[in-house]
C-alpha positions, 0 to 999 in steps of 0.5 A: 398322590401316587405317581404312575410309571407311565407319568415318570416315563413321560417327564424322563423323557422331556428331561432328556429332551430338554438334555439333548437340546442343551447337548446340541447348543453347547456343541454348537458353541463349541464348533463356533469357538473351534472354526475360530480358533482354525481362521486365527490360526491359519491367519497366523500361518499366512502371515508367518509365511509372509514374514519369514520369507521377507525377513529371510530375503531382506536380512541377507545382503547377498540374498536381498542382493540377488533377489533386487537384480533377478527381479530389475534383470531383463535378461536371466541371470547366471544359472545358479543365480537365475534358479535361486531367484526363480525359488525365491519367487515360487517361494513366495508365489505358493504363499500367496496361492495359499493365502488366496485358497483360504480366503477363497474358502472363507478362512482368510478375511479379504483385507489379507487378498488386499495386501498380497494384491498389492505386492503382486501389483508393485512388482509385477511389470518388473522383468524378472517378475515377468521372466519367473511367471512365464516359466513357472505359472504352470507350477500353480494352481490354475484358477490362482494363475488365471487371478494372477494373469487378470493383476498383470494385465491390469493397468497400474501406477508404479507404487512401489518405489522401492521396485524402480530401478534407480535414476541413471547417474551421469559419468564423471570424467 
């Protein structure tokens, strides 16, 4: 049985059909493991920047010194002290502006906003909490700071008890 060419050049191009089908899936996947890949690392960051900031503060007794009287001060602390407690907060505020962008945007699993959430509660009736989103709100993006004004008008618990200033203690003669 002879073949013509035209009966050739017909199953060339199913076979390149079904070719170009299984190109297509296999890019798929491979776009599905990459926006993986990008949410697992941009997790990674969110919660490295997180850390380094915390370890940063808490293993330096004169940073983590500084950074307990900013925040229970309601009057500013000496200028130098004032604006290294003011960076301290922007520091950690632009992450968690950045954490909010990227579970905006999907990047980020809404459990992590339900931790920052929670930090932003647990100091935000502290003065100095008060005193750096005054002065530095402009600083950040608008619809983060509108998220942010809607937590430090909502009506909470004290839960962090580490945030609370300490029991006054009796003067001893």
């Amino acid at each position: 049985m002879k073949v013509r060419l035209s009966e050739l050049a017909h199953i060339a191009e199913i076979i390149g059909a079904v070719a170009v089908v299984i190109s297509l899936v296999y890019v798929g996947l491979q776009v599905n493991h990459s926006v993986d890949a990008s949410r697992s690392v941009a997790v990674n960051d969110a919660t490295v920047a997180l850390q380094d900031w915390y370890h940063t503060v808490g293993s330096s007794q004169q940073a983590s010194e500084l950074f307990y009287r900013g925040l229970m001060s309601s009057e500013a602390l000496a200028a130098e002290e004032e604006f290294q407690f003011l960076m301290m907060m922007h520091g950690i505020f632009l992450s968690f502006q950045n954490s909010y962008w990227l579970t905006e945007e999907g990047t980020l699993d809404r459990d992590l906003l339900s931790g920052l959430t929670a930090a932003i509660l647990g100091v935000k009736d502290a003065p100095g909490t008060q005193r750096y989103w005054r002065q530095r709100k402009s600083y950040l993006n608008p619809t983060f700071g509108e998220y942010v004004d809607d937590l430090m008008a909502r009506e909470t618990n004290p839960s962090m008890d580490i945030y609370q200033l300490p029991p006054a203690q009796p003067e001893s003669n």
